[in-house]
C-alpha positions in Angstrom: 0.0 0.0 0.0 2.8 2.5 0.7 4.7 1.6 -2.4 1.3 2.2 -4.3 1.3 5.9 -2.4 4.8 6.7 -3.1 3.9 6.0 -6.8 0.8 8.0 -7.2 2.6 10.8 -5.3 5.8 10.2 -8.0 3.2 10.6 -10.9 1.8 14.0 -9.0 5.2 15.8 -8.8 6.0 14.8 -12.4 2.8 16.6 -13.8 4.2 20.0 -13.5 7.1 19.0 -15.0 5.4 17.2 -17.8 2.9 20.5 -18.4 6.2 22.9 -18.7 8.3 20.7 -21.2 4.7 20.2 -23.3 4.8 24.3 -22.8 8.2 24.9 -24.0 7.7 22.5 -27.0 4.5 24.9 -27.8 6.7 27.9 -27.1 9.5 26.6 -29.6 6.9 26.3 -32.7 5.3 29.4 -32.1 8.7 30.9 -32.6 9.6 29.2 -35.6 6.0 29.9 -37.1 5.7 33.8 -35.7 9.1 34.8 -38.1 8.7 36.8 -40.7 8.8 35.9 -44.3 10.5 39.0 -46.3 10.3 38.8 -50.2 13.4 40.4 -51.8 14.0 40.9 -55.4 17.6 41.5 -57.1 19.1 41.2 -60.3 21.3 37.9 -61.6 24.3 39.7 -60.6 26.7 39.6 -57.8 26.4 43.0 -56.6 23.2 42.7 -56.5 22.4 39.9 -54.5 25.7 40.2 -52.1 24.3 41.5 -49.1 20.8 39.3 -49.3 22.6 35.9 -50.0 25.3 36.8 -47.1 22.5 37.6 -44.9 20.3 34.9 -45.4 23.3 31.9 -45.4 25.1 33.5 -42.6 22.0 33.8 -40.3 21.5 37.4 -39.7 17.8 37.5 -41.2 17.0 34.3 -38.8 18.4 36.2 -35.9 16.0 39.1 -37.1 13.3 36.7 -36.7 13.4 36.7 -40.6 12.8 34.1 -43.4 13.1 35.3 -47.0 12.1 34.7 -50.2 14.6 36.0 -52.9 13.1 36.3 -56.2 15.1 37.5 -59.6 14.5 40.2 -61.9 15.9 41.1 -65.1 16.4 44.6 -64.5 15.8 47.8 -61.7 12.4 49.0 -63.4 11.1 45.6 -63.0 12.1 45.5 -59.5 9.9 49.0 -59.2 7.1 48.0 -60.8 6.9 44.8 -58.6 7.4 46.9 -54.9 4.5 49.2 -55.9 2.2 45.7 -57.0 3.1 44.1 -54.0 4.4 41.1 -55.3 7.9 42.0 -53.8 9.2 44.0 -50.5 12.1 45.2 -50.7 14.8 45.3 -53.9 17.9 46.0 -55.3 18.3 48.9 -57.8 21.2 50.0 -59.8 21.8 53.5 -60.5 19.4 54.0 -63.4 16.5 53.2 -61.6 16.6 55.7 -59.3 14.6 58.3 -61.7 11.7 56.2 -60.5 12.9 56.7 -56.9 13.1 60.8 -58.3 9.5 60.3 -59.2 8.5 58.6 -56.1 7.5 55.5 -57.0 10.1 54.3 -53.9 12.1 55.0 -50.9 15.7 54.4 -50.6 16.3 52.7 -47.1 19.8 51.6 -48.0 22.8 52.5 -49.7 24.7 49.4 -51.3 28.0 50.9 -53.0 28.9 52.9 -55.8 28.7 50.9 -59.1 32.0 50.2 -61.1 31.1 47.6 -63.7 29.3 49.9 -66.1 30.6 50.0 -69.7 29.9 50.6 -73.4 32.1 48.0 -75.2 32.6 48.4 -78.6 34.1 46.7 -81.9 37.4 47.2 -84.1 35.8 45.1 -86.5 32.7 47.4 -86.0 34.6 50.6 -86.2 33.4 51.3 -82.8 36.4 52.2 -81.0 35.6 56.1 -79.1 32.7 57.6 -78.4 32.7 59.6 -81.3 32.9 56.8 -83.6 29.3 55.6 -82.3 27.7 58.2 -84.5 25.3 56.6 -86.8 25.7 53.3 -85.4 23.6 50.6 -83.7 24.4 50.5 -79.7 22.1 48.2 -77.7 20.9 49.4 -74.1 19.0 48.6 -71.6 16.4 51.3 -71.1 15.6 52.7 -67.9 18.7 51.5 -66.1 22.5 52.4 -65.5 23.3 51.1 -69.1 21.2 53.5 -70.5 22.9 56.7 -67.9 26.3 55.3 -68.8 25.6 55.6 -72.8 23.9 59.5 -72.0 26.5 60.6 -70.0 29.3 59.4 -73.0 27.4 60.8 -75.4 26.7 64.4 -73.7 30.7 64.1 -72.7 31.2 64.1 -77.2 28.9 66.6 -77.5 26.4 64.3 -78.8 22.8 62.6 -77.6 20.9 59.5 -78.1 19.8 61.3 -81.6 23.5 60.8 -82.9 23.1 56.8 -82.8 20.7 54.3 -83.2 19.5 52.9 -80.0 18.1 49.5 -80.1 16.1 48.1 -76.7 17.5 44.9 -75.4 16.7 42.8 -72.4 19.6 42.4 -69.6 19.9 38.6 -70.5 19.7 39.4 -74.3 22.2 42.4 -73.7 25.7 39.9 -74.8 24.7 38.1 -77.5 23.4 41.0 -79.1 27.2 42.3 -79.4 28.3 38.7 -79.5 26.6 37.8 -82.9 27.0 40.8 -84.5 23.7 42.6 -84.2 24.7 45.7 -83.0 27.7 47.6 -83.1 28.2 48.5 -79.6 26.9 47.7 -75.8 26.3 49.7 -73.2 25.7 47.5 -69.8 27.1 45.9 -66.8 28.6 42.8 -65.7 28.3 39.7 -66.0 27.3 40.6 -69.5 29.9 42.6 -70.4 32.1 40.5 -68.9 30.9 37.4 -71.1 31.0 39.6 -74.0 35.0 40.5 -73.8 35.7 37.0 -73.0 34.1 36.1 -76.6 35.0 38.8 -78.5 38.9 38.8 -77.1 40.8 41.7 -78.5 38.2 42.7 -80.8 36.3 44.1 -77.5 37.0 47.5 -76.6 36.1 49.3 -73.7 34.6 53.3 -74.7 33.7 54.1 -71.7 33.2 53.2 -68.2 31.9 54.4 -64.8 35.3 55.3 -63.3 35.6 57.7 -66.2 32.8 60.0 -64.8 32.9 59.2 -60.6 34.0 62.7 -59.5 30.8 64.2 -61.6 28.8 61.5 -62.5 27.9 58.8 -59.0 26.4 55.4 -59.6 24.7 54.0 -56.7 22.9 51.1 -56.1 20.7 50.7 -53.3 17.9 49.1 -51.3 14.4 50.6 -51.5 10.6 49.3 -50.8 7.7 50.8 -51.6 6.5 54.2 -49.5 3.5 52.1 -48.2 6.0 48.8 -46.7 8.0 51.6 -45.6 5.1 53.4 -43.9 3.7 50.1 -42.2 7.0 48.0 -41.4 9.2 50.7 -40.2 10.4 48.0 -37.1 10.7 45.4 -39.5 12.7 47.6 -42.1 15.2 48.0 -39.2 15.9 44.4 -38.6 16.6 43.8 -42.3 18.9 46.5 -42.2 20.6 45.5 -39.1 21.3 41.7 -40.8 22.1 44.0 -44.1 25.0 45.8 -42.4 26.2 42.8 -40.5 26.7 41.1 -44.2 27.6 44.5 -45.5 30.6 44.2 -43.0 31.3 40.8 -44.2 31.9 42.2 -47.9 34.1 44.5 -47.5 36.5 42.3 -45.3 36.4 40.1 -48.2 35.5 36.8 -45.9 35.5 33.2 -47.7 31.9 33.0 -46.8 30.8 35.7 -48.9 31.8 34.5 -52.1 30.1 30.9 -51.0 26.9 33.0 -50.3 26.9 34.8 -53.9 27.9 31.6 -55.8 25.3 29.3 -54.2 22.5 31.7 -55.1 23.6 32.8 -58.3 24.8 29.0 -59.2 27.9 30.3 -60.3 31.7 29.6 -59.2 32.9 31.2 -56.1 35.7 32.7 -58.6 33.3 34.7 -60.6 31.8 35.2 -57.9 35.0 36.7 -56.3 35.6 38.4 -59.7 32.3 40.5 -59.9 32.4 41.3 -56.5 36.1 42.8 -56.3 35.9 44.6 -59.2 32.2 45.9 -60.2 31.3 47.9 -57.2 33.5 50.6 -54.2 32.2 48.6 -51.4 31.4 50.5 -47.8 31.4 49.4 -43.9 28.7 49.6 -42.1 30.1 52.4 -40.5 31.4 54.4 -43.2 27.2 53.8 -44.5 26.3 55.4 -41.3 28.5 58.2 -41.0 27.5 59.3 -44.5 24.4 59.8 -43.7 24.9 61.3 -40.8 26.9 64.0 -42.1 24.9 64.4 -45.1 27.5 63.2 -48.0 25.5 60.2 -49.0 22.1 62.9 -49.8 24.5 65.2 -51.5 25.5 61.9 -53.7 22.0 61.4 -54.1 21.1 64.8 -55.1 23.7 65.2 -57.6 22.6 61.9 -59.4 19.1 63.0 -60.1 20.6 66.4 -61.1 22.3 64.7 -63.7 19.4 63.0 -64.5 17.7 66.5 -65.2 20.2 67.8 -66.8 20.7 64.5 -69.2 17.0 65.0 -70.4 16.9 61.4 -68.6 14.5 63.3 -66.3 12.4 66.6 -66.7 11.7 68.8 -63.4 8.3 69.5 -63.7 8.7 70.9 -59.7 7.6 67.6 -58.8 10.7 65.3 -58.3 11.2 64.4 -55.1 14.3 65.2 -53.1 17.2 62.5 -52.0 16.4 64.4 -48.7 12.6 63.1 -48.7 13.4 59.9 -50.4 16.4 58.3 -47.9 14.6 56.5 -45.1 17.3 57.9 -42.8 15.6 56.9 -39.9 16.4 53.1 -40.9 19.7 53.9 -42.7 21.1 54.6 -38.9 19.5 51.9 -37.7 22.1 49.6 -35.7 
């Protein structure tokens, strides 16, 4: 009888701890189902995807309390278009985007880097070998983005406009195989396609023109934006992807192993091109250095000047409308720590 008593009193003290470890189990999944999934669009390219994929393999979303969803895009206006439709929250632009940014139609919440890889290649066998010599000739471009700033801002440099050549619309995946087959007579676009393009056409490639040629009048920055409505209603949640964002941004410019890993996995490409497009497409930034630039205002004056340019391109008209780099720059988020 007392061995029965000892038992039942046994089983009575063990209920409690029975009901806590059934509690912590239930504790655990709500965790793991309360995170939050973040859909994030970029372009097939390395700079473009850097600080997502290092984010997301290294851990810094899930120590967010973020999932993510990384969808691609061929080019920045796409990435735009699908912010305002919903169908994406946040996404990397490169610098010819940003007129829709100018127009409103999104909010810059972070500042990647200053693009490097734009470039119009052109021919010997074409007889495109300056700027000059694109007069009359067919130049393929991708419209609405950097490729078509870089070809503007070459042309305006000759003392010449889009008028002076023939421009002929291609898509970013189309964009090296245009040159490549002979179709047009020159490119003007970033890497990897330029990059493939050189490699094909070997020393019948030459490079016209590239971003470093213009960087003291001319910026080219890419950057993270969302629409004004995700920015209005996720402002905490905007924080904690910026938070991983700099952690990984931090990881970039120390140039850690991991980093290439990250890019190549999600772009399924080798961790050597993925080094390559990395180190030499984009002036990379700490976290830091991000912060500091907004704080003391240089990274609005970089804005500012770009959609002056824009304006005074033609890419852009000022209709008194345009919204300022002041108003656009989440700031608020960009110091976020």
């Amino acid at each position: 009888m007392k061995k029965r008593l000892l038992k039942v009193l046994m089983l009575l003290l063990m209920i409690p701890l029975l009901v806590g470890s059934l509690a912590a189990c239930s504790n655990s999944a709500s965790s793991n189902s309360s995170k939050t999934t973040v859909k994030i669009g970029y372009m097939a390219n390395a700079s473009s995807i850097a600080l997502a994929a290092i984010a997301d393999q290294a851990g810094y979303y899930e120590q967010q309390g973020i999932t993510v969803k990384m969808i691609a895009f061929t080019d920045g206006p796409a990435i735009i278009s699908a912010l305002n439709s919903g169908s994406i929250d946040i996404g990397n632009i490169g610098a010819g985007a940003h007129t829709a940014v100018a127009q409103g139609k999104a909010k810059v919440f972070l500042f990647d880097g200053l693009s490097t890889s734009d470039e119009i290649i052109g021919s010997k066998k074409a007889g495109t070998t300056s700027i000059k010599s694109l007069k009359g000739k067919k130049v393929a471009v991708i419209s609405g983005t950097t490729s078509q700033q870089i070809l503007d801002t070459a042309l305006k440099s000759a003392g010449m406009t889009e008028d002076d050549v023939t421009l002929v619309n291609v898509s970013a995946n189309n964009l090296a195989n245009a040159m490549i087959s002979g179709k047009v007579d020159a490119v003007a676009g970033w890497a990897p396609g330029t990059t493939k393009i050189k490699s094909k056409l070997g020393s019948d490639a030459v490079t016209i023109a590239s971003d470093s040629d213009y960087a003291a009048s001319m910026p080219f920055p890419s950057s993270w934006v969302t629409s004004a409505k995700f920015a209005k209603n996720h402002k905490a949640l905007l924080k904690k992807i910026t938070t991983a964002m700099y952690k990984a941004m931090d990881d970039r410019k120390a140039g850690k192993a991991s980093v290439y890993t990250a890019v190549a996995k999600q772009l399924a490409i080798s961790k050597a091109d993925a080094k390559s497009q990395l180190t030499g497409t984009q002036t990379q930034y700490t976290a830091a250095q991000v912060r500091k630039m907004v704080k003391n205002g240089k990274l609005a004056k970089i804005y500012q000047k770009q959609e002056d340019n824009f304006v005074e391109l033609g890419t852009l008209k000022d209709n008194g409308q345009l919204v300022k780099a002041k108003d656009f720059m989440l700031t608020n988020i960009m110091t976020a720590k």
